[in-house]
N, C-alpha and C positions, 0 to 999 in steps of 0.2 A: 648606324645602329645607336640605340636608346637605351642607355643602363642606369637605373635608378636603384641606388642601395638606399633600406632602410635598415635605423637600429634603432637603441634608444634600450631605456631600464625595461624590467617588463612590467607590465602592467600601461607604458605608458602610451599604449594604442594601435602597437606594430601591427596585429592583425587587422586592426579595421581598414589601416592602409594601404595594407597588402589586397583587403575585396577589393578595395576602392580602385584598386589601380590593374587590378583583374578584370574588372568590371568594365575599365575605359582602353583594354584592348592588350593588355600587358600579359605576357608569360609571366609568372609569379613564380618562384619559387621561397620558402619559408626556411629559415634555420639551413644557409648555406655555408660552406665552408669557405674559410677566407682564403686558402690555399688555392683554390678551386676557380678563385674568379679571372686569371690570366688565362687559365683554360677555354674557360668559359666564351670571354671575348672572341680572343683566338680561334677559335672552334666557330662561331658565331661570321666570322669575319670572311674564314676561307671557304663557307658556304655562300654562294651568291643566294639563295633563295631568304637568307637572314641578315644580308648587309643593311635590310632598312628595317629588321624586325626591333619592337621596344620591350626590354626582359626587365623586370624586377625582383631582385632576390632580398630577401632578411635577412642582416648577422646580428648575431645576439651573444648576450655572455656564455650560452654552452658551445658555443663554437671554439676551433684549439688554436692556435697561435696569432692570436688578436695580435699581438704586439709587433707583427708584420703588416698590418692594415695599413700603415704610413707607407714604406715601399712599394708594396704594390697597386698602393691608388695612383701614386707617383708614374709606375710603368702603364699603367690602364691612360693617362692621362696624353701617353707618347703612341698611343695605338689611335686609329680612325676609330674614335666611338665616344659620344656625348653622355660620359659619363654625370651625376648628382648624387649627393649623399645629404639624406634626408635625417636629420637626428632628433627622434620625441626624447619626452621630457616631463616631468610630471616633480609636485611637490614630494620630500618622502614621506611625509604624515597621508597626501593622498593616496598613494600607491600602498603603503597597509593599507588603507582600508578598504583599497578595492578586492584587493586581494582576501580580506577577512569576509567581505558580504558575497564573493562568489566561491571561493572557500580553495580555492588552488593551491594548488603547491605551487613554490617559488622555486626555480632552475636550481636556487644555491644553498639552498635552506638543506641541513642535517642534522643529527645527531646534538653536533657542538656549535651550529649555528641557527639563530634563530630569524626571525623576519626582517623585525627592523637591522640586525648586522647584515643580513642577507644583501636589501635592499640598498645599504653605503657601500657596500664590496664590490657590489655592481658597477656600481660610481669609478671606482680605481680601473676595474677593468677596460669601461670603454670608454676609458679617456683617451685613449688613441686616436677613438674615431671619432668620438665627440666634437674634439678640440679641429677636424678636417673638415667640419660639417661645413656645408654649403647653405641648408635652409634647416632652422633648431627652432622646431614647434613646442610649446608646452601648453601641454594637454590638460592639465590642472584642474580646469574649469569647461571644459569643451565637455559635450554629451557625444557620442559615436558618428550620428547626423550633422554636428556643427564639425566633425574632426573632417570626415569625409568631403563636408562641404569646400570646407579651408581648402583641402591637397587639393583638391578639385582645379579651381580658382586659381591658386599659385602655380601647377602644371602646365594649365592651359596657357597661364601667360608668359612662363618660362620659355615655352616652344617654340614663340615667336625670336626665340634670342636676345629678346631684350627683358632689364633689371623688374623683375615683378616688384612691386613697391607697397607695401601693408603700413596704414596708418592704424594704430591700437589705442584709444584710448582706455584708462584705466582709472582704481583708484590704489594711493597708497597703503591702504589701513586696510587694504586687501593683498599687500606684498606687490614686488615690482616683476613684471612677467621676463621668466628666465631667457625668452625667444629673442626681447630688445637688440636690436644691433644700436641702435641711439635712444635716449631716454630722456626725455623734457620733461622739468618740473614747472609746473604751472602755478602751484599753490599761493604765486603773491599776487596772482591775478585778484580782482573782487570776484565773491564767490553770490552768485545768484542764491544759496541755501540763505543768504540773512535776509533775504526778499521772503516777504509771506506769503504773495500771489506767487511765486516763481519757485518755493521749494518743492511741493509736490510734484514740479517737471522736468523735465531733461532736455540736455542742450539739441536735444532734436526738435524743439517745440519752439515754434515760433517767438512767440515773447522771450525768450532766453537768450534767443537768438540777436532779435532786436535791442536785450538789453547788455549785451555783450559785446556785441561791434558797436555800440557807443561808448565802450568804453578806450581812453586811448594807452592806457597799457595794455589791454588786450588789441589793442590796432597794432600797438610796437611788437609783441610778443609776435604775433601772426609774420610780420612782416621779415624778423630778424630770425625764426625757423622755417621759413620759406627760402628767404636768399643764404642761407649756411646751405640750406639741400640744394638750391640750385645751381651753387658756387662747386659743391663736390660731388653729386651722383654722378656726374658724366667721368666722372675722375674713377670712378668704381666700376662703372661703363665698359673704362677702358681697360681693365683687367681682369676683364669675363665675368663679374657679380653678377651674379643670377635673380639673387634677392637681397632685398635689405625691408627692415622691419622699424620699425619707427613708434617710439610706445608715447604718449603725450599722459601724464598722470596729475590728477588733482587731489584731495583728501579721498572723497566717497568715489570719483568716478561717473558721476554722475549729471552734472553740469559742464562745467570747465574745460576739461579735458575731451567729452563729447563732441562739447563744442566746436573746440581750436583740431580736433581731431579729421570732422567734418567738412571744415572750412579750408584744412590742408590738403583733404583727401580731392577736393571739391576744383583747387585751383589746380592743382598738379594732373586729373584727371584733365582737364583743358590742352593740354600740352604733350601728356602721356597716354598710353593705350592701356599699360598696365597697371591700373592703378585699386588698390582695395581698400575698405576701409571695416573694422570693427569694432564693438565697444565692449569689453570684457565684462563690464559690471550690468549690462544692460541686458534684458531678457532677449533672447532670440526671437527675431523676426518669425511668424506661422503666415 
């Protein structure tokens, strides 16, 4: 059996992951009770016809004794069933404003509480589960299509039981993505933007390309985040990591970190099945 729990603030995309994972064959259910999920397995398990069924449920802050989520994932974890816990994530400046352009009410919002408190209170609540997560997406900048796409990608290569592995590049001066399980600073590298042929491109464009692996701190940098990950993922390997996220950040996002992002995603693909790569600052592929 296949249990994937999603949570996460709201606003920060639980339904779309929830189609998403409806869509590729899952029982879903929405806004489940965390009481509920020992049952649920258990009940799941003593039926043969659902020993290999895959269930997805949602917990969210209106569900009642979150602060039991640490035990009982604990007990879920000693039962036959390949549990994940999936945890979205969003800036909170973004989450007002999705909420203001679609015009919802927020689960916590009252009287004596208004949006933006709403949306930190959230924060306290599912730190339980937060802090348990396995894979912690943030949504931030993702459109519903690029969110979908993600779980997609990272499910499929979870299944095989081995570490799905997301290379992210990014830029600084657009905040560091809250998902990072590792974080490279790139910014002493030469920056192709003081090149005049080479600002209007990205390190996906060949010349960028060319003038960057000529460079030999950019050769050492490549070299010295390549063997740190290949000196310790099998080390994460070995105690069931599921995912790990790897963010490479330069000022804009745009060159640099593309680049070294590409290049890692590129050698490690060579050797690995699961391997992704994306670029946070860069338009989505059509």
């Amino acid at each position: 059996m296949r249990l994937i729990i999603i949570s996460g603030r709201s606003g920060s995309g639980k339904s779309t992951v929830l189609r998403a994972l409806e869509d590729a064959g899952y029982n879903c259910i929405d806004n489940f009770p965390v009481n509920l999920l020992q049952s649920l397995v258990h009940n799941a398990l003593r039926d043969p016809t659902q020993k290999d069924s895959s269930i997805a449920v949602c917990i969210d802050a209106r569900g009642r004794e979150l602060e039991r989520f640490p035990e009982i994932l604990l007990s879920l974890d000693r039962m036959d069933v390949d549990c994940q816990l999936i945890f979205l994530d969003a800036l909170s400046p973004t989450l007002v404003k999705r909420f203001s352009e679609t015009r919802r009410r927020h689960p916590l919002t009252n009287a004596k509480t208004d949006l933006r408190q709403a949306i930190e209170a959230e924060s306290a609540l599912l730190e339980s589960i937060s802090d348990l997560a396995d894979l912690t997406v943030d949504t931030t900048r993702l459109e519903s299509a690029q969110l979908t796409e993600l779980i997609r990608d990272r499910l499929a290569a979870s299944a095989e039981n081995r570490l799905s592995l997301l290379f992210r590049s990014f830029g600084f001066k657009h905040g560091v993505p809250v998902d990072a399980d590792y974080v490279f600073d790139i910014r002493c590298l030469p920056n192709p933007h003081w090149v005049d042929a080479l600002r209007p491109l990205t390190g996906l464009d060949e010349p960028v390309r060319q003038y960057l692996g000529e460079q030999p701190l950019v050769v050492q940098m490549f070299e010295d985040v390549a063997g740190y990950l290949e000196r310790w993922l099998p080390h994460f390997e070995e105690n069931n990591r599921m995912y790990m996220t790897v963010a490479i950040g330069c000022t804009g996002g745009q060159h640099r970190s593309v680049y070294l992002a590409t290049r890692l995603g590129e050698h490690f693909a060579s050797s690995r099945v699961n391997v992704l790569v994306r670029h946070r600052e860069l338009p989505a592929p059509r």
